[in-house]
TITOR-846425 format. One record per atom (N, C-alpha, C): residue in three letters; x, y, z. Coordinates in steps of 0.05 Angstrom, whole numbers, padded with zeros to 5 digits, always signed. Atoms other than C-alpha are relative to their C-alpha. Example, Ala and Ser with C-alpha at 12.3 -4.5 7.8 and 13.67 -1.06 7.14 Angstrom:
BEGIN
ALA+00018-00024+00000;ALA+00246-00090+00156;ALA+00018+00024+00000;SER-00016-00024-00001;SER+00273-00021+00143;SER-00015+00022+00014;
end
This chain:
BEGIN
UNK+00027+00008-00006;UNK-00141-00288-00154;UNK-00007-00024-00017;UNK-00001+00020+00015;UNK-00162-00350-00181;UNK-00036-00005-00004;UNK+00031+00007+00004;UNK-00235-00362-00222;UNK-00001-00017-00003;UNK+00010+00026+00008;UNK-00267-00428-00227;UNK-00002-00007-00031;UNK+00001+00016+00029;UNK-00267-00465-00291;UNK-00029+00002-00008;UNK+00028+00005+00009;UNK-00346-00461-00286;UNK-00010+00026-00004;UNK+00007-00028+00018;UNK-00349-00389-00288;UNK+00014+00017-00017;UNK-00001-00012+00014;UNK-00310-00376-00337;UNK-00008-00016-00025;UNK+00014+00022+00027;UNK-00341-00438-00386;UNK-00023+00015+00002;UNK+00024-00011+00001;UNK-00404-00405-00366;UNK+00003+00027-00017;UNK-00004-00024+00014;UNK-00384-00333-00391;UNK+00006-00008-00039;UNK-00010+00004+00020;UNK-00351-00367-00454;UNK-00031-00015-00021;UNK+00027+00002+00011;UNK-00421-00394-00470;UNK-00015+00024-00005;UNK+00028-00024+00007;UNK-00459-00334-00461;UNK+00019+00020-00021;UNK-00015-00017+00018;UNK-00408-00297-00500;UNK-00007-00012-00026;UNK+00007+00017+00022;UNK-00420-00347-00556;UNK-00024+00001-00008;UNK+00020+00004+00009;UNK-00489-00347-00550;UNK-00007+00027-00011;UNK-00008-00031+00003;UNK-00489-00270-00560;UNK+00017+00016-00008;UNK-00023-00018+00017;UNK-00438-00259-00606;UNK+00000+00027-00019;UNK+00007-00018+00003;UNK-00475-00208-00640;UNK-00015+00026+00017;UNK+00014-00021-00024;UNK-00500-00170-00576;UNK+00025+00008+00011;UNK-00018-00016-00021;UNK-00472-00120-00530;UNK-00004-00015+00030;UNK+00009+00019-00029;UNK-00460-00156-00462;UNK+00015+00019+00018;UNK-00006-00013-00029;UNK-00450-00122-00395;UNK+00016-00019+00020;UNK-00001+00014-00027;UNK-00414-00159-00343;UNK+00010+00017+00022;UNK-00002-00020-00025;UNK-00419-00130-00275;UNK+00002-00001+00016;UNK-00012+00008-00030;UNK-00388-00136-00207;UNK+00009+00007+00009;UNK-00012-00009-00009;UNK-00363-00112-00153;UNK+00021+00007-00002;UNK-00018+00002+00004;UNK-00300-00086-00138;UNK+00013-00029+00014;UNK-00014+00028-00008;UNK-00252-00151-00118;UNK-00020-00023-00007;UNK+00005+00024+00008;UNK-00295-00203-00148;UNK+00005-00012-00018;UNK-00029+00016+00015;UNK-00241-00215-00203;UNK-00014+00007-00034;UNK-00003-00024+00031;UNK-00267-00166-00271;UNK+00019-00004-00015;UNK-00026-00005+00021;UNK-00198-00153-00283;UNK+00017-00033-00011;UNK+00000+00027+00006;UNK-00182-00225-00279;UNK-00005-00014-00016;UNK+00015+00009+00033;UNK-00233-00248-00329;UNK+00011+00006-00015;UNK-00001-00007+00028;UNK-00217-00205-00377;UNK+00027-00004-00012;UNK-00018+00022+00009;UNK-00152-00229-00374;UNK-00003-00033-00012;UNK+00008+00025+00011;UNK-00161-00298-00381;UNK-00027-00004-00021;UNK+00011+00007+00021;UNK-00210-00288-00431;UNK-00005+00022-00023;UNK-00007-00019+00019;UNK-00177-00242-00475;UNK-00011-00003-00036;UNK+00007+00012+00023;UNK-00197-00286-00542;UNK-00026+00010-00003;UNK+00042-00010+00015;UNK-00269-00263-00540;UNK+00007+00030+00005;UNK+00003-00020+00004;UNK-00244-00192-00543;UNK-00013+00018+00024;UNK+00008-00011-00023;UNK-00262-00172-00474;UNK+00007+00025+00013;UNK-00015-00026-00008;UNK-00257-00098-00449;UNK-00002+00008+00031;UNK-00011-00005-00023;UNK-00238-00072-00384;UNK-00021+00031+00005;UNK+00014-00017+00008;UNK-00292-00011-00377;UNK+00017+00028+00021;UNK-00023-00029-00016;UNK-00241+00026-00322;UNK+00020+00012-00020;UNK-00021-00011+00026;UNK-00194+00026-00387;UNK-00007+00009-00014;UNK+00013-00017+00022;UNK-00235+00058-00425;UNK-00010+00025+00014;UNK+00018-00029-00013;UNK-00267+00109-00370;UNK+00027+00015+00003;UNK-00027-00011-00018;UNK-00200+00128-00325;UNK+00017+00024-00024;UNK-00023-00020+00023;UNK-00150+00155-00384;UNK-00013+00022-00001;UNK+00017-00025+00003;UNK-00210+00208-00396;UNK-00002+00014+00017;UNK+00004-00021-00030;UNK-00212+00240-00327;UNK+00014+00011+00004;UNK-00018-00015-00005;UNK-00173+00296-00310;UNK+00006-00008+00020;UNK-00011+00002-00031;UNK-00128+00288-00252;UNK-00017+00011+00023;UNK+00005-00009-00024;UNK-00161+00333-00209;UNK-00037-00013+00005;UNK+00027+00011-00009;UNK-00231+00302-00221;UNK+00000-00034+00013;UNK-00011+00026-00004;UNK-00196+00230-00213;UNK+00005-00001+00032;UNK-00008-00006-00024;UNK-00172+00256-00147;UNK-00029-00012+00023;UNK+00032-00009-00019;UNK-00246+00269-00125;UNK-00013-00027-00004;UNK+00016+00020+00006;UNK-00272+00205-00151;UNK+00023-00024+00018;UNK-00006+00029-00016;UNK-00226+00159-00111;UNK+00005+00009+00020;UNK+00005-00007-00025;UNK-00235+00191-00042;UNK-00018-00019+00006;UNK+00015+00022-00018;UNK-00256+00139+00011;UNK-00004+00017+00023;UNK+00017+00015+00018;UNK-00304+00126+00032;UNK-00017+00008-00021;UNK+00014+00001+00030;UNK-00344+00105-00031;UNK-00024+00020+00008;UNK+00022-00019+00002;UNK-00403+00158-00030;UNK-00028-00011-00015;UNK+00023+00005+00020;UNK-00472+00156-00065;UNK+00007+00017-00014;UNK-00003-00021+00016;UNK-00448+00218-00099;UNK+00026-00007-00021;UNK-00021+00008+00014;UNK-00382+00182-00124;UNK-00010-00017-00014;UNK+00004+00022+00024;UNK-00416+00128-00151;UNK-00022+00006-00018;UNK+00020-00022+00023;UNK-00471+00168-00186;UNK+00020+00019-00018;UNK-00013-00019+00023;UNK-00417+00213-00221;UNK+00011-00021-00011;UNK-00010+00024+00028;UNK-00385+00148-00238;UNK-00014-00015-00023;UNK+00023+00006+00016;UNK-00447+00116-00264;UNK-00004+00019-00022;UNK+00004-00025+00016;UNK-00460+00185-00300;UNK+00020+00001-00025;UNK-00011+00000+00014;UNK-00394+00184-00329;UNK+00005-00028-00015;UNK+00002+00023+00009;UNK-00393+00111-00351;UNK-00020+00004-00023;UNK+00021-00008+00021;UNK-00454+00129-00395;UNK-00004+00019-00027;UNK+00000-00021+00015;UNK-00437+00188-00424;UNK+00033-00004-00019;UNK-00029+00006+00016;UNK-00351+00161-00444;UNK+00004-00022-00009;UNK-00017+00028+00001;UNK-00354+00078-00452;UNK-00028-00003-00010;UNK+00020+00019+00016;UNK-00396+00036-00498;UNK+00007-00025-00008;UNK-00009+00033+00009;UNK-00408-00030-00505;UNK-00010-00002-00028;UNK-00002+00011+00035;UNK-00398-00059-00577;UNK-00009-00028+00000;UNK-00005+00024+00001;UNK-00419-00122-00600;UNK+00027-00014-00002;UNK-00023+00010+00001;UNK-00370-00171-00595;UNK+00021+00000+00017;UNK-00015-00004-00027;UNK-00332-00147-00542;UNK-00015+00000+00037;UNK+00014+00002-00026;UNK-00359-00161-00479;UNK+00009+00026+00021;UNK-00003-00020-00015;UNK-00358-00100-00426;UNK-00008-00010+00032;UNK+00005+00001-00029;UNK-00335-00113-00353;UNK+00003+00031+00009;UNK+00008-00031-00022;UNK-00347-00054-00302;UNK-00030-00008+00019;UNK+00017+00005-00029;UNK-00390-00036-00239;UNK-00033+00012-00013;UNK+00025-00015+00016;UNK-00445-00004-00297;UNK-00018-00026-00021;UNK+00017+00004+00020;UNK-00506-00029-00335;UNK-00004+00024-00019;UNK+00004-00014+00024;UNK-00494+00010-00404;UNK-00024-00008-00020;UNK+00020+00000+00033;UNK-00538+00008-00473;UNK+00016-00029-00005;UNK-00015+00024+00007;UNK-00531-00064-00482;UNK-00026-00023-00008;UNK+00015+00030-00003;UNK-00571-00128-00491;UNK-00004-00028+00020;UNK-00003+00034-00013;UNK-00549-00183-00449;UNK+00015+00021+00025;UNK-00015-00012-00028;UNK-00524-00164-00374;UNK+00008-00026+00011;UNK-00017+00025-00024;UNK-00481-00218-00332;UNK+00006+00019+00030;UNK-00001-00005-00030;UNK-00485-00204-00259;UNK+00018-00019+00017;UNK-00016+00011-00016;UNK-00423-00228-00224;UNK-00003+00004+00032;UNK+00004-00009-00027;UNK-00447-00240-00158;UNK+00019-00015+00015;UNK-00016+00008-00015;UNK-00403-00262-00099;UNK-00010+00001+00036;UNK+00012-00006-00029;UNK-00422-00275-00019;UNK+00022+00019+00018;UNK-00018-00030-00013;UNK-00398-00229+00032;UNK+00028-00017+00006;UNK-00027+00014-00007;UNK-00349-00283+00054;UNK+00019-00003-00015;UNK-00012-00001+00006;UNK-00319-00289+00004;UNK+00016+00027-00017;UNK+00011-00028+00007;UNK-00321-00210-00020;UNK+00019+00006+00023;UNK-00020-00021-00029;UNK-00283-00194+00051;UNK+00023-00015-00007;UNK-00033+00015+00003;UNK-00224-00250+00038;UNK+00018+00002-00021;UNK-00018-00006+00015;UNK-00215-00223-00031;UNK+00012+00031+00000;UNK-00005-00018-00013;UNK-00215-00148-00002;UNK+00026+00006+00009;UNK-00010+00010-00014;UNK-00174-00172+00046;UNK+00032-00009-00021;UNK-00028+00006+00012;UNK-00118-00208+00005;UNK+00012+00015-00018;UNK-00002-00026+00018;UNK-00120-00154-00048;UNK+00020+00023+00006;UNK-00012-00017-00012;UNK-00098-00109+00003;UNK-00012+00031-00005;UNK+00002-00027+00015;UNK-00127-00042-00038;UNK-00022+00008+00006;UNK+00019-00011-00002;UNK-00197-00039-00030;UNK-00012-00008+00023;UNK+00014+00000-00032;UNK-00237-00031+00033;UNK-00029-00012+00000;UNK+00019+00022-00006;UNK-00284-00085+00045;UNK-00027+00009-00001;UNK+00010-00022+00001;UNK-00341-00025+00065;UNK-00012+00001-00026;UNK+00002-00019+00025;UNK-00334+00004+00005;UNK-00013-00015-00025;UNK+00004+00027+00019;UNK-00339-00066-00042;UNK-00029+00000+00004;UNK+00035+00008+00000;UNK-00404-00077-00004;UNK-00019+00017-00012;UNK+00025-00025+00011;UNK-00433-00012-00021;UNK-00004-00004-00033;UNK-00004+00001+00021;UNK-00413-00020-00083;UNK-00019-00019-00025;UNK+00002+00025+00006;UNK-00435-00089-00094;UNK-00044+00006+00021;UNK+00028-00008-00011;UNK-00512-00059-00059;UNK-00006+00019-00020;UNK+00006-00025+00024;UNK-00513-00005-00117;UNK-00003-00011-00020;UNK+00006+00017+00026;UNK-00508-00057-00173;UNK-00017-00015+00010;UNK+00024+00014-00004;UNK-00563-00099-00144;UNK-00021+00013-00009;UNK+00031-00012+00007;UNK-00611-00044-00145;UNK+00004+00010-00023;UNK+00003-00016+00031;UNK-00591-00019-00211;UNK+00006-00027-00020;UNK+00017+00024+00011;UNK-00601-00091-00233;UNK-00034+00003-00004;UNK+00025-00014-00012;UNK-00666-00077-00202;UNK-00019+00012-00024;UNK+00017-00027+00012;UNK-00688-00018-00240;UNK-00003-00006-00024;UNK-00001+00003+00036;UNK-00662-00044-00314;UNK-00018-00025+00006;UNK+00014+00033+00003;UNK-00697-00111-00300;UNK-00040+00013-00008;UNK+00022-00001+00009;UNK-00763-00071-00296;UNK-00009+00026-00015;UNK+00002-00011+00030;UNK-00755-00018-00347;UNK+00014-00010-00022;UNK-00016+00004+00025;UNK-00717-00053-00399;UNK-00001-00030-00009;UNK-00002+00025+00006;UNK-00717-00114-00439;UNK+00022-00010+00006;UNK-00019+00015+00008;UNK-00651-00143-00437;UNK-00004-00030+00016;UNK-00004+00014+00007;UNK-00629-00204-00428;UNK+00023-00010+00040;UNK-00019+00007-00026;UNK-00598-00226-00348;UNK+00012-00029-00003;UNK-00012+00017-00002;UNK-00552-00271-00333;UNK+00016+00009+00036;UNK-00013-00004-00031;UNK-00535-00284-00248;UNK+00024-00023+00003;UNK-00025+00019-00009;UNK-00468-00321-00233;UNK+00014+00008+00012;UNK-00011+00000-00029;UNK-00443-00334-00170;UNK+00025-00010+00010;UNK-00028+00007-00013;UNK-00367-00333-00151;UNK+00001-00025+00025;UNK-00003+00019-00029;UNK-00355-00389-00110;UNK+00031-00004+00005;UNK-00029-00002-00002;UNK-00272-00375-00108;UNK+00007+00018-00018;
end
């Protein structure tokens, strides 16, 4: 998958500017998380599935990746995101969760391009992304008007 040079100069700023904060970045599935955090391994970037997943027993792992995506799957995920993974300063935290943090980055992406990376991916079901990618809006939403932090919206354009 390939990110633009402008969102990841953009991230590399806000990382900078917030080197002592906890930062959230958050986005669907297939809008390229795992990607970032590759390519921007130097600022200590964590993967928040790598830190949840290993913890789940098989048989609850089982239940949590049954398609399709549920409101009840992504509420136990949310649930457990909260209660096993923390963001630290310094390390930036990608995943589909707003944790205990300061600064949030909202990786947003249009549907068009959201179905072609689906799509070339091969793994995850297009459906499912959207819902996905409709559940972090509103729980943007909700922290925006109980919580101070700190947003940041950037928009995949490849």
């Amino acid at each position: 998958m390939f990110i633009s040079n402008e969102i990841t100069n953009a991230l590399i700023n806000i990382f900078k500017k917030h080197s002592n904060e906890r930062i959230c970045v958050i986005g669907t599935m297939c809008c390229g998380k795992t990607t970032l955090v590759r390519k921007l391994s130097p600022y200590n970037c964590v993967d928040a599935d790598d830190e949840l997943w290993p913890q789940i027993p098989k048989d609850e792992m089982d239940t949590l990746s049954q398609r399709p995506i549920t409101k009840e799957i992504i509420d136990t995920v949310f649930t457990l995101m909260y209660e096993r993974v923390t963001a630290k300063p310094g390390c930036p935290l990608f995943g589909i969760t707003i944790l205990d943090c300061e600064v949030v980055v909202y990786l947003d992406i249009s549907l068009q391009l959201l179905r072609k990376h689906c799509e070339t991916r091969g793994d995850t079901d297009y459906i499912d992304a959207l819902y996905v990618k409709k559940y972090i809006e509103e729980d943007c939403i909700a922290h925006r008007a109980k919580e101070k932090k700190i947003f940041y919206h950037l928009t995949l354009t490849e």
